[in-house]
N, C-alpha and C positions, 0 to 999 in steps of 0.2 A: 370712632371712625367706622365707618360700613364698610365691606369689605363685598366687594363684584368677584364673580365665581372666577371670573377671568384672572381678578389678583389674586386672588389663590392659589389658582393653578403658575403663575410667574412669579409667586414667592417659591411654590413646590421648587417649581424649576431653579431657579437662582441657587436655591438652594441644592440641588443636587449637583449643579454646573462648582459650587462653593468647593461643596466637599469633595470633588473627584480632582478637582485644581490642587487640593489641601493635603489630598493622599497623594498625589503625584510627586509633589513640593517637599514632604516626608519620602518618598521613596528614593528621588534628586539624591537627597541629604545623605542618606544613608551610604547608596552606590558613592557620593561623591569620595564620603570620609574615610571609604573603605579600599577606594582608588589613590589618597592620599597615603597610606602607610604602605602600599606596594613600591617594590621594586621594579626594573623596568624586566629583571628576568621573571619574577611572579606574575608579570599585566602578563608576559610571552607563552607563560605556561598554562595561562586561563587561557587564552585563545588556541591551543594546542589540544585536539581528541587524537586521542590512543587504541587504537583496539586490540583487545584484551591478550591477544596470541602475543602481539609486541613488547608487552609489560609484563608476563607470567614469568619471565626468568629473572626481571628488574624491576621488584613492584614496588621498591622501595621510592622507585624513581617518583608515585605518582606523588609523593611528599618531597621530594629532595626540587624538585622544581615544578610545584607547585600547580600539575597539571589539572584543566578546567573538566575534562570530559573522560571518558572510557566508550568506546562501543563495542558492540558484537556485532563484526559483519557475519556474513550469507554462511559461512562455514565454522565461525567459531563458535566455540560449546565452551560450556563450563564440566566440569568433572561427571558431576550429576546433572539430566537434561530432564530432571521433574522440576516443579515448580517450586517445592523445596530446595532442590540444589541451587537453582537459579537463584531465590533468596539468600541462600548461607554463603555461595561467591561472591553476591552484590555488597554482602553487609564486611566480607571481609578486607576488598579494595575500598569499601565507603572510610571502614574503619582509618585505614591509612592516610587517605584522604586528610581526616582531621587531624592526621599529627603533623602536616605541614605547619608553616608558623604563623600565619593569619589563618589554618582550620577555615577554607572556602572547602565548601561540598562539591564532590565533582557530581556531575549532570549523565546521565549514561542512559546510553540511544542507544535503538535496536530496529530492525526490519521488521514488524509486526503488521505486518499489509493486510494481512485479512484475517484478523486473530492474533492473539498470541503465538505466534507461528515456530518459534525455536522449541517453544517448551511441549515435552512430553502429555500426552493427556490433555490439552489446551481444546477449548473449543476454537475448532478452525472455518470458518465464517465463508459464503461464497468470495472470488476475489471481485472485484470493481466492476468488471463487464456483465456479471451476473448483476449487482445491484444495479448497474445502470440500466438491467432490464428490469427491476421492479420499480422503476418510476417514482420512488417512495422515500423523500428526506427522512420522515419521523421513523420510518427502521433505520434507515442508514446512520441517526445518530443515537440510536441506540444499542445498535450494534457495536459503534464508537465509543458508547458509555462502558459496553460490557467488555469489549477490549482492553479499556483503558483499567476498568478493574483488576482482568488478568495480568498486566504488566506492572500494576502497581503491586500486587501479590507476588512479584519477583523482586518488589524494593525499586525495580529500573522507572524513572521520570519521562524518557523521551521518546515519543512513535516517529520513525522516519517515514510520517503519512501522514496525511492523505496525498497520493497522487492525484494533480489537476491536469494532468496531459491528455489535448484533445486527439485522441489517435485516429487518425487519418487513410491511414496505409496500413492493412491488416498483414502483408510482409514483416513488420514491426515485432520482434520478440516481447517485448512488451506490453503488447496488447489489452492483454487481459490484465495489464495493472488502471488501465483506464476505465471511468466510467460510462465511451461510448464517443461519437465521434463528435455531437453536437455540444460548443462551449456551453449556451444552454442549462444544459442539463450538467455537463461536468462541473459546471459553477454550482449548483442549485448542489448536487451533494454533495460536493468538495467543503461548501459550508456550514452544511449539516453534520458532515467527521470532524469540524473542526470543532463545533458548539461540543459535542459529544463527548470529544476525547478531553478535552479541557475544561468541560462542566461551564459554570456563571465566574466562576472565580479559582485562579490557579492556583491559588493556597489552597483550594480544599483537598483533603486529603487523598481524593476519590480523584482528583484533576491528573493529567498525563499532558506534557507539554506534546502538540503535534508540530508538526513540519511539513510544511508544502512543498511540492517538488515537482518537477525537476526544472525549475526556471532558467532559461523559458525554451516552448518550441523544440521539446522533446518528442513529440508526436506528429509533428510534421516535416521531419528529414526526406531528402529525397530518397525514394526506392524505398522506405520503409526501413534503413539501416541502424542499426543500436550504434548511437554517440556520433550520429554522422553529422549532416549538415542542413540545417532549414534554409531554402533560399527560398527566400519570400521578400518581400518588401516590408516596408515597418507598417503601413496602413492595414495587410494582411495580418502580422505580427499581434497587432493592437485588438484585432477584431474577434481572430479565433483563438490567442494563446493567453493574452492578457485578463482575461474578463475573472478566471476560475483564483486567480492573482487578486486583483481588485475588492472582490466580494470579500472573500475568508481575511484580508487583512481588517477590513469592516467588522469582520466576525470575531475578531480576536486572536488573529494568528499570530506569533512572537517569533516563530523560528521559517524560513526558506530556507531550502538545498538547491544548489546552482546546480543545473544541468551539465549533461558529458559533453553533448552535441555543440555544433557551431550554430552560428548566422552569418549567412551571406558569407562562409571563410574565416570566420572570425571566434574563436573557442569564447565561449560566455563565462566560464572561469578565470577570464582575463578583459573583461570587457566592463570599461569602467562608464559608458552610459549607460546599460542595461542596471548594472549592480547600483550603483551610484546615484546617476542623475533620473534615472527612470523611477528603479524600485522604492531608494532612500529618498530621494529627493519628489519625484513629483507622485509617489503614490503614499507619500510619507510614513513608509515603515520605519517603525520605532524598537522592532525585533533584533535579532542576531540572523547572519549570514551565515548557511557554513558550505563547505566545498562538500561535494560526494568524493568516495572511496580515492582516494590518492591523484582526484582531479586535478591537484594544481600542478602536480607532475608534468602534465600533458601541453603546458605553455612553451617549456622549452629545456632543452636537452641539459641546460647547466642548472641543477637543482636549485642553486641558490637566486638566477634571475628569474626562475618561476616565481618563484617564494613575493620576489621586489613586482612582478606584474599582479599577482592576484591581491596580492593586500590591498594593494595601491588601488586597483578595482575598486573595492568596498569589502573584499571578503574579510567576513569578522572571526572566523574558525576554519581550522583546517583538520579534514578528517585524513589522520596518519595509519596506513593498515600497518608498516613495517619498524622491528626494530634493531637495535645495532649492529643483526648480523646481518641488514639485509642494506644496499643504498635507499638513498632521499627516505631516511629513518625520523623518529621523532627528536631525538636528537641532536642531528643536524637541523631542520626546520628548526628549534628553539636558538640552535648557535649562529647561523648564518640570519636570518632575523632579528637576534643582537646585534651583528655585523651592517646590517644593513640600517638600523636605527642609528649605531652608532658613527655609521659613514653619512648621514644626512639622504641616503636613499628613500628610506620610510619616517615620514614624521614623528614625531611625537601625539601631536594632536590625531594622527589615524589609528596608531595603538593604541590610544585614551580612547577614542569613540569607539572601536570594537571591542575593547576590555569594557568600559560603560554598558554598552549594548547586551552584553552576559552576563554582568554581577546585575542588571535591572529584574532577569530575566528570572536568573536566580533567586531575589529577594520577591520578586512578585510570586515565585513559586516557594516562598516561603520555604528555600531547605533546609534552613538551620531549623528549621522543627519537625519537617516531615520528611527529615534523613533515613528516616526508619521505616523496617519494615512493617507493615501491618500482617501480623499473621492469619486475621482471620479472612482476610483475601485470599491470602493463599491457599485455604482451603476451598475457597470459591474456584477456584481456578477448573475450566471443564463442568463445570456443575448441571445440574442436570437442567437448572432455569435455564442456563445460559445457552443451554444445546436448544430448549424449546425456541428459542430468538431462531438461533442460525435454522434450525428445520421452518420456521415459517420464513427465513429468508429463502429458500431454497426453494418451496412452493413460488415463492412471489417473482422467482425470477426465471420461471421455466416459462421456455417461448414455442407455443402449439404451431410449427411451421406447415403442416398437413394433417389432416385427419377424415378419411377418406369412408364415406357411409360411417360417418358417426362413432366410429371403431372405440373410440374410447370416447367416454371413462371405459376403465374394465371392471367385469363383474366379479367382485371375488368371490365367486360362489362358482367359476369353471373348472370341467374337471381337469384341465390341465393346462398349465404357464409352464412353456421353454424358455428360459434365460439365457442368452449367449451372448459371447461378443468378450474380449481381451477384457476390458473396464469392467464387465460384470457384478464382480466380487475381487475388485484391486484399489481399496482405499487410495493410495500414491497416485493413480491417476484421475481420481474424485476431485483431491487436493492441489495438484498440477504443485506449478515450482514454489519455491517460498513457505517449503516446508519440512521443519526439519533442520534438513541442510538445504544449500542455496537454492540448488537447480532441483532436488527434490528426487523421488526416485519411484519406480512402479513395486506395488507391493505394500508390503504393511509394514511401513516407515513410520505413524504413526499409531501410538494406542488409544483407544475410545473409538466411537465412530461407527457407524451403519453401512455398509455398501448398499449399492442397487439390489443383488440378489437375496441377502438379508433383510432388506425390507420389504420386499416382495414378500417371501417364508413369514414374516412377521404380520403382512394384511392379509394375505388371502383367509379362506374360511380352512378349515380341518379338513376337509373332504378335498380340497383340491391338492393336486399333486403339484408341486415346483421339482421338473428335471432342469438341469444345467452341463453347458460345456463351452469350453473355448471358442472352439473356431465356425461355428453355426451348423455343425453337425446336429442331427438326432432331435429336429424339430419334429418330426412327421408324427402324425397324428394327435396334435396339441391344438388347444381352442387357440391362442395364438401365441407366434413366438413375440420374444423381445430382445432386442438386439443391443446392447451396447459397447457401443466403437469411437473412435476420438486419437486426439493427442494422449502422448506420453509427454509428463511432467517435463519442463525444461524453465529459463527465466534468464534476467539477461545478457548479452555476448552470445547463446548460442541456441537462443529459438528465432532468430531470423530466415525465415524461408520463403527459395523464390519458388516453391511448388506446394501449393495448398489442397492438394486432392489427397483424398484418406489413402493409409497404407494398404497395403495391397493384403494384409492378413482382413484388413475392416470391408474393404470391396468383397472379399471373398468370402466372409461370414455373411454380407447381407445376400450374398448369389446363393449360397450353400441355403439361408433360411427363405427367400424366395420359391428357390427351387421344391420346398419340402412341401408346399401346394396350401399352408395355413396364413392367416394375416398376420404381416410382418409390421410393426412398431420399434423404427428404430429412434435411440436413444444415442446424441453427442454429447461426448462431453470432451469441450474443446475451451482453448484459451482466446479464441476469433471464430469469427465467418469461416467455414471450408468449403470447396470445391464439390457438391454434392448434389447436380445435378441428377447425372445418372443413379444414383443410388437411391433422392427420392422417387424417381419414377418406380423405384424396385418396392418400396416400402408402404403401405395402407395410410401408418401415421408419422410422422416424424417432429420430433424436440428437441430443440435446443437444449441441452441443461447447464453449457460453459464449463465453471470446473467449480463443482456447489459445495466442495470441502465435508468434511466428516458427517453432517446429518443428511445419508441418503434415502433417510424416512422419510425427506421432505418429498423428494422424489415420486415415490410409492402413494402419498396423502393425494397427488394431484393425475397420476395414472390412475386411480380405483376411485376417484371422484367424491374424496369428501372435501375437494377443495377443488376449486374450477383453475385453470391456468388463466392467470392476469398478465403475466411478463408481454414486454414490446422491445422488440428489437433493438438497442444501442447501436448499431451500425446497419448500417447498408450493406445486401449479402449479395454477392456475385456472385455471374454464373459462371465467368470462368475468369483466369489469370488475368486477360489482356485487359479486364473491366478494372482493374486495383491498379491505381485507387479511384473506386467510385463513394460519391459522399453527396447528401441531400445537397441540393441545391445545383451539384455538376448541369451543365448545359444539357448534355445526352443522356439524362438519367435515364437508367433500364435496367435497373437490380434483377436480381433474381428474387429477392423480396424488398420492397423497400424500408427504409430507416422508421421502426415504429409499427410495422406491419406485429401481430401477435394474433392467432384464432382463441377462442373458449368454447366451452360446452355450453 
């Protein structure tokens, strides 16, 4: 029989369509027979995460009922917060894990948003509005690869990332967890963190389960409020919030985190056609659900008919921060969810599909064999490769917003650079929140890492002098100064702000280096757009830098021109308050820059 190129290619295919039906059909098998020997308090304790402050006095608990997950929110540490400690904690709660009586592995999540962000020494990556200034999926998932490396070097499986929130309203505390305001783009590498972090196949060893977040319509609350309210209509809903959804389930995404915020009045942690008939049903995610930080709380006053709203939703996990000395603990949630199974409140077939949904999840990430740590990861952790990524991130996402008679590049060969400005040399505000600890803090919160004024000392030639000071004093007689001013670290609940103009120490540094009669180049580093009208007229050049985390060589490579700046704006920059929220496309558009606007040399 002769064979046409055509049947070939429709045998190939057949054949691949064969075998992915055939491993599916085996994986079914597996999850099913393993949901067979559970009890109905084992399916309750696989759907139950714990974080870790909850369990340190009860860890016996995470075998005594059989719990699915552990996390580390924004404030808990393990004893030691290197990348070793963080291993030898993980393997010691894994450890107990298996003396449960079916030995299911728990799953254990972390806030890892722009790096390995808890642990010590981690290379800390620009966050999200910095990449969304570098236009550039293949860093963004390689970035993602090298993340997901440093977290598997702590033993932990799961990133509570990539954020696909399109943000809207730069009042928004969380801004800078976005990759910028157009879906667009926020699609384009929201699918790119997700290829990254979970590699071709989540069994490999190198794979890190991510999590998309914060479905849905986190980014466009009115006023720009953290966990407030989107009111929109569903055709807006679909257009701008859905898309960054849509794509990465395409791409392989297995886990969502349901958002704080409502719709239209309506908490999305309790909203059974979003979670259900939308996501499960017509976008056919075949993933796990879980709630963010003790969201389901927020349904309703009596812990236990929260519990009967948000399941009944589709929520297939509940993230529990508190435990028995605290209310709506992990243990109530596993007993009042007995109760409610057993009173015909919650089915049987909904604890089956969300217990389903976690042991699939589980076996496709093959735990029972890559329970373990890899130590030679952990030695990778910070490494000096991994820093050379994030400095050519940081290059890629500085946005040239003025430069005035060509003022930069600068020549490192002047006899004199004044550096000033609070951010100068204060890694903690390079880093902004989500480091460390939650909200993050000014100063050297972090070990490893370059400042702006160290990379300066680092390029220039021998001959030239680098002075330095706080407050923009002691510029006079320097070829030019450099300013840099911005936000202090915060993240979210309490960087919401209805006043975006720089503090009055950063207005006063760039008058002070104005006034000293040399060209001023000022430097933000900020988590959004700020109110900086006035102060670019004060300034020769001025850049964007966002919050570019530990490599601020990147910085220095693109001021002294061995790298040109590429970065483009992620949002729309107004000129004042009354413009926010302004956003491509508005009727009156008349930014102070527009969405995508970026100069070069």
């Amino acid at each position: 029989m002769k064979f046409t190129l055509l049947m070939i290619v429709m045998l190939i295919a057949s054949s691949f369509v064969y075998s992915q039906k055939t491993n599916e059909d085996a994986l079914n098998k597996k999850v099913n027979e393993l949901l067979a020997k559970m009890t109905l308090e084992e399916k309750i304790g696989q759907m139950t995460q714990v974080d870790l402050d909850a369990i340190k006095k009860t860890p016996k608990d995470i075998a005594k009922y059989a719990i699915g997950s552990l996390l580390c929110g924004g404030d808990t540490e393990v004893p030691d917060i290197t990348a070793k400690g963080w291993a030898d904690t993980y393997e010691k709660y894994q450890n107990i894990a298996l003396k449960s009586r079916l030995a299911i592995p728990i799953l254990w999540g972390i806030d890892a948003v722009h790096g390995h962000n808890n642990v010590d020494g981690a290379t800390i990556f620009p966050h999200n509005i910095g990449l969304g200034a570098t236009r550039n999926p293949q860093l963004v998932e390689k970035i993602a690869a090298i993340t997901a490396k440093e977290i598997k070097g702590t033993g932990i499986q799961w990133d509570f990332a990539p954020c696909v929130a399109v943000a809207l309203n730069e009042r928004w505390g969380r801004t800078y967890e976005s990759f910028g305001e157009d879906p667009e783009l926020v699609k384009n590498l929201g699918v790119a963190y997700v290829k990254g972090m979970q590699t071709k196949d989540l069994s490999n060893k190198n794979a890190v389960l991510a999590s998309v977040k914060h479905f849905i319509g986190d980014g466009g609350t009115t006023n720009g409020i953290d966990q407030g309210n989107t009111e929109i209509d569903e055709a807006a809903l679909r257009k701008i919030h859905l898309p960054g959804y849509i794509e990465t389930i395409k791409a392989g995404a297995k886990n969502i985190m349901i958002t704080f915020n409502s719709w239209n009045g309506e908490k999305v942690h309790g909203h059974k056609y979003l979670i259900t008939d939308l996501l499960k049903g017509e976008l056919g995610f075949k993933g796990f659900v879980v709630s963010d930080w003790a969201g389901i709380d927020q349904l309703d006053k009596d812990y236990k008919t929260a519990i009967e709203k948000s399941i009944n939703a589709g929520m297939d996990m509940a993230m529990i921060p508190f435990g028995p000395d605290r209310a709506n603990n992990y243990l109530q949630f596993i007993t009042y969810l007995i109760e409610l199974v057993n009173e015909g409140k919650v089915s049987m077939n909904r604890i089956d599909d969300a217990v389903q949904r976690i042991l699939k999840v589980k076996f496709e990430m093959n735990l029972w064999e890559n329970y373990k740590v890899d130590r030679k990861l952990t030695k990778e952790v910070g490494s000096a490769e991994h820093r050379e990524v994030a400095r050519d991130a940081v290059r890629q996402s500085l946005v040239l917003l003025k430069n005035d008679n060509n003022i930069l590049p600068l020549s490192k060969q002047l006899k004199r650079i004044h550096v000033t400005g609070k951010s100068a040399d204060d890694i903690g505000n390079q880093c902004g929140g989500w480091t460390i600890i939650w909200q993050s803090k000014s100063g050297n919160v972090i070990s490893g890492g370059t400042t702006v004024l160290q990379a300066v000392k680092n390029t220039v030639s021998k001959g030239t002098k680098v002075t330095s000071s706080l407050d923009g004093t002691g510029a006079e007689g320097a070829d030019v100064c450099l300013v840099v001013v911005g936000e202090t670290p915060y993240a979210e609940m309490f960087g919401d702000r209805e006043d975006l103009s720089l503090a009055k120490e950063d207005v006063e540094a760039i008058e002070k280096a104005s006034a000293s009669g040399v060209p001023v180049v000022v430097l933000l580093i900020s988590g959004r757009p700020m109110i900086v009208e006035n102060e670019l007229r004060k300034s020769n050049a001025f850049i964007a830098a966002w919050l570019p985390g530990t490599e601020g060589q990147g910085i220095a490579d693109v001021l002294f021109g061995d790298f040109k700046p590429t970065g483009k704006l992620p949002h729309s920059w107004p000129k004042n308050m009354k413009q926010i929220p302004i956003n491509i496309g508005d009727a009156n558009y008349d930014p102070l820059f527009p969405f995508g606007f970026g100069l070069t040399y």
